[in-house]
C-alpha positions, 0 to 999 in steps of 0.5 A, spaced: 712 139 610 718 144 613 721 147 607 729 150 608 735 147 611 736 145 618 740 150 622 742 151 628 744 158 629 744 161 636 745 154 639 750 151 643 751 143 643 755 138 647 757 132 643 761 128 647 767 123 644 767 129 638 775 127 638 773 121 633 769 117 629 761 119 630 762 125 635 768 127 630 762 128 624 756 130 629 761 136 632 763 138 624 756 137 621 752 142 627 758 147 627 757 147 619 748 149 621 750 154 625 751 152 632 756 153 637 759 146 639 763 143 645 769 138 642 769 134 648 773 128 648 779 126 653 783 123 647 784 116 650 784 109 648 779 104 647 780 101 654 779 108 656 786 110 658 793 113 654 788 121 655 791 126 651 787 132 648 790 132 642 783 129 638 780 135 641 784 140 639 784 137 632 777 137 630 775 144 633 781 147 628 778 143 623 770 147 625 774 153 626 778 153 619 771 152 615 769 158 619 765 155 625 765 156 632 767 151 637 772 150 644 775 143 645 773 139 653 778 135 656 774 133 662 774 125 665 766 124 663 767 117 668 768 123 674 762 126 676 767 132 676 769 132 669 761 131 667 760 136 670 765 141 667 764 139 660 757 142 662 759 148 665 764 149 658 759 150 655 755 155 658 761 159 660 763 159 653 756 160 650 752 163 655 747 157 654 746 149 653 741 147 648 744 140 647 747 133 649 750 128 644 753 123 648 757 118 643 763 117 648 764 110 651 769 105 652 770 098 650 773 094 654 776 087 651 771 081 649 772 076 654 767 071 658 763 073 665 768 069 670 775 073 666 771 081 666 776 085 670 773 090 675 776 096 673 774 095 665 766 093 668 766 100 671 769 104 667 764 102 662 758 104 666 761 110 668 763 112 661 756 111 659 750 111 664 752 115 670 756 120 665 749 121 661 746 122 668 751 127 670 750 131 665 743 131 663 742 133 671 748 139 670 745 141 663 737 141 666 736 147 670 739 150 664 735 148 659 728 149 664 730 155 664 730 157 657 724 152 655 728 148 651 733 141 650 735 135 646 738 130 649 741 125 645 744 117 647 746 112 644 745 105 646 747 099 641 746 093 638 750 089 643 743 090 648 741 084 643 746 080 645 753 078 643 759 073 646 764 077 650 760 083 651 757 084 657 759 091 660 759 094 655 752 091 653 749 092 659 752 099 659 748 101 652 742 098 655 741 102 660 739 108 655 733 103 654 731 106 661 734 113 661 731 115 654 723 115 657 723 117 663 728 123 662 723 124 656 718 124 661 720 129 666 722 133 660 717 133 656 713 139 659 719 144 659 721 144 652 726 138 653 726 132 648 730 126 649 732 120 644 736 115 642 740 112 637 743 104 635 748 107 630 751 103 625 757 106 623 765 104 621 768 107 627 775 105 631 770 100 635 767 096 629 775 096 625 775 089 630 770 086 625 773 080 623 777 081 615 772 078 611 766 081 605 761 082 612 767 087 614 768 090 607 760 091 606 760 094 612 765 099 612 763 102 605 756 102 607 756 105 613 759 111 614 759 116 621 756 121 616 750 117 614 748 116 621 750 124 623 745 126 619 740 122 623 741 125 630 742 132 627 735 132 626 734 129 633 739 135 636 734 140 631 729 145 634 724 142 628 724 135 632 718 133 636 719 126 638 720 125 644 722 118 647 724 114 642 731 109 639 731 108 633 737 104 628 741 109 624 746 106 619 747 107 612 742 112 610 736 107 613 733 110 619 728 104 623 723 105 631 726 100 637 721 098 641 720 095 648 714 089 647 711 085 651 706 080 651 699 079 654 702 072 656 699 066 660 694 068 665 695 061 670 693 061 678 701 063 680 701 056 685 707 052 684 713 052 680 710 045 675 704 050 673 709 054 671 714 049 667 707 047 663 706 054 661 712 055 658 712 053 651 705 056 650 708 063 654 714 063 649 710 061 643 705 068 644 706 073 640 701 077 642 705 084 643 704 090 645 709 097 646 707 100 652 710 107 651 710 108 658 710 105 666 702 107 665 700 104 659 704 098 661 701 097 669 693 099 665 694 093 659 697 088 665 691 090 670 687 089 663 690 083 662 686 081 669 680 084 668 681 090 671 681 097 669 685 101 672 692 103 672 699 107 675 699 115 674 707 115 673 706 119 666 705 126 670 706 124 678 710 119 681 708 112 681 711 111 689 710 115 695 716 117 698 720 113 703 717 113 710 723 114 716 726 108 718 
């Protein structure tokens, strides 16, 4: 078992959305282990707008009077511009990249499918999987280079469903595919990635409807309980690779992604398929592929057949042929 404090003296973090709340707690914790930590947050509003780098400057005052080292980012994470900039913050300031804890996301109001403005639909992907891509592909060479990165993305309980919520759910679980793919292509260079569903009292969680659910909730769980389990994620200790895990209140649980072996019919007409049905929903015969091989082997399996693709160490398709 390690044995000491987790430090992380000689690093250098990005945490995004460090204005408030989750990235707020993560940005103070890091820089009170040692590391170097950029304060990236534009400041606005929960819709994304009313921007203001005020929350920036706020909380790398608050780093640098407990004796830490931190720089504040005002970047526009939903421009492919403003990603990269808070990488590049980072590396100017610090010389290096070693981590990305990308908290940072809008929530655009609770309405039914047919009323979602398209200006909120896109902000929220933008904020989330296509600013998490940005970054990550700005901080890669860096991070190769020096034989060592942690990512970390923050998905949410809302991909279980939730009424009103489809942007931002469907933004969240996207990391449901980034966060192992990512893991995979990093893996042999040093770089971990994972994920986290956090449960904490944030400005988002403040809509809970007043009740004794609501008041549990904010007294039991605090950013600071969930910080501590994505500081060990960011840590140079840590060797999972690949995972999302529910952090809330002090517990700490694994989110996978199952799969039945299902019902193996003649795929001959759509009746056959309605006759299978209950027995298709009523199978629990799961299993948790960690990977596209592991899946595409169990399947073949399934069939009879033994065999499988090789999309853990070499790409699955050929590239493109000329039109």
């Amino acid at each position: 078992m390690n044995q000491g404090e987790v430090r992380f003296d000689g690093r250098a973090v990005l945490v995004t959305g460090a204005g408030r709340g989750l990235g707020r707690a993560q940005a103070i914790l890091l820089a009170s282990r040692g590391a170097k930590v950029v304060v990236a947050d534009n400041g606005s509003a929960m819709a994304g707008d009313k921007a203001s780098q005020g929350p920036a400057d706020t909380v790398v005052e608050e780093i640098s009077a407990a004796g830490g080292t931190a720089i504040a980012c005002a970047a526009d994470l939903a421009t492919v511009e403003g990603a990269g900039e808070a990488v590049a913050a980072c590396v100017s300031a610090f010389g290096r990249i070693d981590g990305i804890a990308h908290f940072a996301s809008t929530c655009p109001e609770l309405m039914p499918p047919d009323a979602l403005p398209d200006r909120d639909v896109e902000l929220v992907l933008r904020v989330n999987p296509f600013a998490a891509i940005w970054m990550a592909r700005a901080a890669w060479p860096h991070m190769v280079q020096q034989g060592y990165g942690r990512l970390l993305f923050t998905p949410s309980g809302a991909v279980y469903g939730a009424l009103g919520n489809t942007p931002y759910a469907t933004a969240k679980a996207s990391y449901l595919g980034l966060v192992p793919t990512l893991a995979l292509e990093g893996a042999k260079h040093g770089i971990c990635v994972n994920g986290i569903m956090p449960s904490a009292h944030t400005r988002m969680t403040e809509g809970f409807p007043p009740g004794a659910y609501a008041d549990w909730f904010f007294k039991t769980m605090t950013p600071e309980k969930v910080v501590v389990a994505t500081g060990f994620l960011l840590s140079e200790e840590c060797e999972v690779n690949g995972e999302i895990f529910a952090v809330g209140g002090g517990r700490i649980a694994r989110v996978a992604l199952a799969e039945a072996e299902g019902v193996l019919g003649e795929g001959a007409s759509i009746e056959e398929v309605r006759d299978a049905m209950p027995q298709v929903m009523a199978d629990g015969s799961f299993f948790f592929p960690t990977d596209l091989s592991e899946r595409s082997k169990k399947v073949s399996s399934v069939f009879g057949f033994d065999g499988g693709l090789a999309a853990s160490d070499s790409y699955a398709v050929r590239p493109h042929a000329d039109d």
